[in-house]
C-alpha positions in Angstrom: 9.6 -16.0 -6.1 11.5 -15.4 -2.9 9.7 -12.5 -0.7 12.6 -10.9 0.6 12.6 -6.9 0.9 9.3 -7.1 2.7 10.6 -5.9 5.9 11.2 -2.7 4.0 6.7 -2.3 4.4 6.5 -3.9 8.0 4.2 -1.5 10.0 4.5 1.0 7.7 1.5 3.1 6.9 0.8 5.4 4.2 -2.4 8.0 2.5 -3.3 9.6 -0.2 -5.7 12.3 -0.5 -7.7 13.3 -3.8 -9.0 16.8 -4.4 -12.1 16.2 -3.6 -11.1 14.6 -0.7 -11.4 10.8 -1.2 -9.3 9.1 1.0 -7.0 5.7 0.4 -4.8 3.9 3.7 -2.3 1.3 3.1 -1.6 -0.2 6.2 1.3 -3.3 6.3 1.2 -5.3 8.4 4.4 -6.7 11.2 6.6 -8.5 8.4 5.3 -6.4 5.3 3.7 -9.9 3.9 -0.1 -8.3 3.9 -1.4 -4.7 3.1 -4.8 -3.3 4.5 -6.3 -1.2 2.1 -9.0 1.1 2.9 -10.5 3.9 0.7 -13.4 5.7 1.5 -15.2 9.5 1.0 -17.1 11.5 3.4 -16.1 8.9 6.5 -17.9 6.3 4.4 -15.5 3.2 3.9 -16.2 1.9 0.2 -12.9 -0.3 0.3 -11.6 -2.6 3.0 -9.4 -5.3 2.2 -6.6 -7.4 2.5 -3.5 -8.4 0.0 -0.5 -10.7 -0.1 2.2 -8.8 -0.9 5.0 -10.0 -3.2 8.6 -9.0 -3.5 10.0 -8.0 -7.4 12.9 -6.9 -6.2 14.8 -3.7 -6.4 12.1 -1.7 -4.7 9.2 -2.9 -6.6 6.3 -5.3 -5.1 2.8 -6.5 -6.2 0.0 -7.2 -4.6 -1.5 -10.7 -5.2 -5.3 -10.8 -5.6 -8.0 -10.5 -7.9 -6.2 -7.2 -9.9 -2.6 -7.6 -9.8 -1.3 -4.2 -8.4 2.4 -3.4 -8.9 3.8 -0.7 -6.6 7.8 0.6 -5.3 8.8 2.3 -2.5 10.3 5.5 -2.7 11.7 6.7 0.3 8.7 7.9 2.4 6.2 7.7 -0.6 4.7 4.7 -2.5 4.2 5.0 -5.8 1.1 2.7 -7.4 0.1 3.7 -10.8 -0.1 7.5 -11.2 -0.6 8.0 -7.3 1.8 8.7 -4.9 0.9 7.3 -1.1 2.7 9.7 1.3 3.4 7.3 4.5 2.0 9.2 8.0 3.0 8.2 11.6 -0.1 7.1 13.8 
């Protein structure tokens, strides 16, 4: 499958909070082809990893690795699942 649309993620960063305050950064990378994921609670960092990221077209991606995660872009926001990632400027 072609990977275009990926420039749509390049440097792009985005966070979700829980409500008790767990933490989860997406951060892509300069041509949207890699996401570093980070999650952590307390300033302890339980998750740290990279993914390929693939194009589905129309929006939608999934990252290739051991759990296949399909996401989309929506505006500002990705949405994975049931969570929304809100992206923040650093």
């Amino acid at each position: 499958m072609e990977n275009n649309n990926l420039e749509v993620l390049a440097n792009r960063t985005f966070q979700h909070i829980n409500f008790v305050g767990s933490k989860t950064t997406w951060k892509f990378n300069d041509d949207g082809s890699k996401v570093n994921v980070k999650a952590g609670w307390l300033g302890i960092n339980t998750v740290n990893s990279t993914i390929i990221v693939e194009s589905l077209g129309d929006g939608k991606f999934r990252g290739k690795g051991f759990i296949s995660q399909k996401f989309s872009v929506e505006g500002n926001r990705i949405k994975s699942g049931p969570v929304y990632l809100t992206e923040i400027v650093e």
